[in-house]
C-alpha positions, -999 to +999 in steps of 0.1 A: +298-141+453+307-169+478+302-159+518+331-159+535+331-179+571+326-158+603+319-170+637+293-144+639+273-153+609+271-187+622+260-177+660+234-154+641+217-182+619+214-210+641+184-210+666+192-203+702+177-241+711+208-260+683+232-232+696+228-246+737+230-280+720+258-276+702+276-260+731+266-289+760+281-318+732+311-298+734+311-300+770+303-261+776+269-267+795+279-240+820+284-212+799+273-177+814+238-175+789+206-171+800+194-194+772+160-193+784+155-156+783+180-149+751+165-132+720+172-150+689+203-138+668+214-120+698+247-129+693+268-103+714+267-122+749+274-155+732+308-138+714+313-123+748+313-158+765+335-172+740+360-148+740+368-154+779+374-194+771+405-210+766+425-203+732+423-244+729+387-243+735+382-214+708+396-239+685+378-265+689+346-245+689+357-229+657+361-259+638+331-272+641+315-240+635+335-236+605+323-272+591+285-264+599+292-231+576+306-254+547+278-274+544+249-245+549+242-241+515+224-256+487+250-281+477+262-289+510+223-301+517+226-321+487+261-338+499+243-344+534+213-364+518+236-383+494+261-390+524+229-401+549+221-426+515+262-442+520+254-446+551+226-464+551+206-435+572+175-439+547+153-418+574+171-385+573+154-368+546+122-370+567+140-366+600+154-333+582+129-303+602+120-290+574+113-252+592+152-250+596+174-229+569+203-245+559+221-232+586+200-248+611+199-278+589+234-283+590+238-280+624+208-302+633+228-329+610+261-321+635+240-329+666+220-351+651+235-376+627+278-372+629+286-397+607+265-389+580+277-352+584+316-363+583+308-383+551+291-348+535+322-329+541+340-354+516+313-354+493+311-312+495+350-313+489+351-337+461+326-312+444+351-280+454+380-292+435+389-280+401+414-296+373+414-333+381+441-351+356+425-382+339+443-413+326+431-440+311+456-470+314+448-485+342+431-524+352+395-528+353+396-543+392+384-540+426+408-517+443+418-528+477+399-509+501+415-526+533+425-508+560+462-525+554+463-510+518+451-475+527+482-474+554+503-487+532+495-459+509+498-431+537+533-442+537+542-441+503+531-408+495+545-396+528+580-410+520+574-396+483+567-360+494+591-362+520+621-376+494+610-350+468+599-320+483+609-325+521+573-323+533+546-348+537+561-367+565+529-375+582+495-385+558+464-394+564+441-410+540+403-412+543+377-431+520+346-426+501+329-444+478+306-428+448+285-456+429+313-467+408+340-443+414+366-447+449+382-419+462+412-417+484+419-384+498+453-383+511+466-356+537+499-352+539+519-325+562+527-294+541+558-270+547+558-256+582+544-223+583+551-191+606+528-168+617+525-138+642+495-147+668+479-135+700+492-162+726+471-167+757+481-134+772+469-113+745+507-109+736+519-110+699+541-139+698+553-159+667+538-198+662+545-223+638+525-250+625+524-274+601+488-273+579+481-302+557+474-302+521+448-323+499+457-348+474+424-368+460+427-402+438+391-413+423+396-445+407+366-456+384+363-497+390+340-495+361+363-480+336+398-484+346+405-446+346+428-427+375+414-391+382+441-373+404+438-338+418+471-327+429+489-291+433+523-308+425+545-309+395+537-327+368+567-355+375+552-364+410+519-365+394+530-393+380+548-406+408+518-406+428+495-426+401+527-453+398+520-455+439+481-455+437+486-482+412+510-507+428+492-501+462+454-500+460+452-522+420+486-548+427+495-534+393+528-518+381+523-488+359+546-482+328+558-451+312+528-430+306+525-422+271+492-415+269+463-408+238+439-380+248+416-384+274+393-360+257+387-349+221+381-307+215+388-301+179+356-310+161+337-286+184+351-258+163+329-273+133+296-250+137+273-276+119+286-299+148+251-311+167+250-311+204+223-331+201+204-347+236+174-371+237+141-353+246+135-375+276+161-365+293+152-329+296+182-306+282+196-281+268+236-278+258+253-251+245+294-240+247+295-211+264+339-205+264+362-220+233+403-218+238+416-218+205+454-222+196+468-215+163+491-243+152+525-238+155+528-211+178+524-202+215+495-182+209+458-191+221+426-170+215+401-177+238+363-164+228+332-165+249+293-159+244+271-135+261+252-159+280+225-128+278+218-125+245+195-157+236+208-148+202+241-152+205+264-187+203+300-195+203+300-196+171+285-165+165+311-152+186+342-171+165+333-148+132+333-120+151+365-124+166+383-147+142+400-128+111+394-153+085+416-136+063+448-139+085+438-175+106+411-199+092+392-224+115+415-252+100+447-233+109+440-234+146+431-266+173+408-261+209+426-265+233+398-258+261+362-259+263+332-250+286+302-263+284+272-253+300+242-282+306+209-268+319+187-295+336+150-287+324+126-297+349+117-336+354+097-354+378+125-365+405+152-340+397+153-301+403+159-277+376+191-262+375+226-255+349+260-268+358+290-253+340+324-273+336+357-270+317+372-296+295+411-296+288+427-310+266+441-336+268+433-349+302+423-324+322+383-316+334+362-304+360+329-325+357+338-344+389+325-310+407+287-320+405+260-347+424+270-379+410+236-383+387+241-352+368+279-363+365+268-396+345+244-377+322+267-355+311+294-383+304+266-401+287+263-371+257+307-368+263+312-404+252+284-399+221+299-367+214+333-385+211+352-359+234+353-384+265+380-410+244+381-434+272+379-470+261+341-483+276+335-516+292+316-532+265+348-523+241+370-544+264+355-573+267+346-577+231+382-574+223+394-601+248+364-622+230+337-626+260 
């Protein structure tokens, strides 16, 4: 079970010597703590301080307590290192004190190395979204990475929103790049929103804001595919790729009739090998299979107990499936989740990573470290349920 943010449970995990820090960079040197004398997670005279500040200042402080949180974890280490790498900061891993928990490692990184930090957040995020929408019809070209273009396509998706669903008049759009994959995370103003709140005075009065939302391109230079995690219609999906496209690639997008990003249905074949080379330290199995019989609205969706080490999906299909009402051939997967453990190998920890495959185009791979990402695609594509076209493919057809 995920923790849930509290000001307290920050306050309590940092040391007392990142905690003074933290508060003379925000410019609260003269806060009423004896730091010199104050036990460690005594966090009762700190809250106390706090409380007495300014509403603005309460704010501020809880924002960047609130982004130290996100990143106190296992992956949120892992998105600082590989954002410290982007930024060229090859020392941090050893600058990293390595007596701090993550807590204190996060906010060390705050104090210590901001840029590398902000970076992290987008690399955290990237990891925290779910469903991204794939299609493969794109150019195989730098994007534009200009300052020019990425105003350019605040605008677009800002007059978009604002033309189709009367939000979005203001967006932001921030960069980061992955090895071969760019992504654009837009920010666009969502639907105003009222609320009942405490004003200054400690009076109930009602305030209304306007929060943003998250819309995410990740544009693969390598591939010509468009990843897009949106929580919009399906019609301004679309809208959006046609802008990402004319904007960022100089290319105009047709009609999108597209052939299936991924490939499910031969997975239901139990004599089907998820096979993995031995170097590379794996093991593979399906641990959730959607099925749909044809011609209905139906779907049947089966799952293995992932403690019994004798049980499979498959396994789990007889039992479930009726053989004498719907054979295997009488129904298509429409959904699968696959479950990669990571053995143990010299430069790389030992761990599992679960993700969800949709088809056609929809996946949740992109939630993982980059090089467990490419693995995985490596046994998708050999597998044949990643369908997008490869490089090599292209330029053998165009005859180079």
């Amino acid at each position: 079970m995920s923790l849930q943010f509290s000001i307290p449970t920050v306050l309590r995990m940092v040391p007392n010597v990142l905690l003074r820090e933290f508060f003379e960079r925000l410019g609260h040197d003269q806060l009423d703590i004896a730091w010199a004398k104050h036990r460690e997670r005594d966090i009762e005279p700190i809250v106390k301080t706090l409380s007495d500040l300014e509403r603005e200042e309460q704010d501020r402080i809880e924002a960047a307590l609130r982004n130290i949180f996100d990143l106190a974890c296992e992956s949120g280490i892992n998105a600082l290192l590989e954002a410290a790498v982007r930024c060229g900061d090859l020392s941090l891993p050893a600058s990293l004190p390595s007596d701090l928990d993550a807590y204190g490692k996060a906010m060390w990184a705050w104090l210590n190395r901001p840029e590398a930090f902000e970076k992290a957040l987008l690399i955290h995020q990237v990891q925290h979204l779910s469903w991204w929408r794939k299609r493969n019809d794109l150019p195989i070209k730098p994007p534009n990475l200009g300052e020019a273009a990425r105003r350019e396509l605040e605008e677009e998706v800002a007059n978009m929103l604002t033309w189709e669903q009367g939000r979005g008049k203001v967006c932001t759009v921030e960069l980061l790049s992955r090895d071969d994959v760019d992504y654009f995370f837009a920010y666009p103003d969502d639907f105003a929103q009222n609320v009942v709140a405490h004003d200054d005075d400690g009076l109930l009065a009602p305030r209304t804001f306007r929060p943003t939302f998250a819309i995410v391109f990740a544009y693969n230079r390598r591939e010509g595919t468009l990843e897009l995690y949106a929580k919009v219609p399906a019609k301004l999906k679309q809208k959006l790729e046609i802008i990402f496209a004319q904007v960022i690639l100089d290319h105009q997008l047709g009609t999108w009739t597209p052939d299936a990003a991924y490939q499910l249905d031969h997975l239901k074949d139990p004599a089907f090998p998820l096979e993995t080379d031995p170097q590379d330290r794996l093991k593979v199995h399906i641990r959730r299979m959607r099925l749909s019989p044809k011609n209905t609205g139906r779907r049947l969706q089966v799952e293995m107990d992932d403690d019994d080490p004798q049980d499979s999906i498959y396994r789990t299909i007889d039992e479930c499936l009726n053989r004498e009402w719907l054979d295997l051939s009488q129904v298509w997967v429409s959904q699968v989740t696959f479950c990669f453990e990571f053995l143990p190998l010299e430069g790389r920890k030992a761990g599992r990573m679960s993700f969800d495959i949709g088809w056609p185009s929809s996946c949740t791979l992109r939630n993982d470290r980059p090089e467990r990402v490419a693995l995985v695609q490596k046994y998708l594509k050999r597998w044949n349920i990643d369908c997008v076209r490869s490089v090599a493919c292209d330029l053998a057809e165009a005859g180079c």
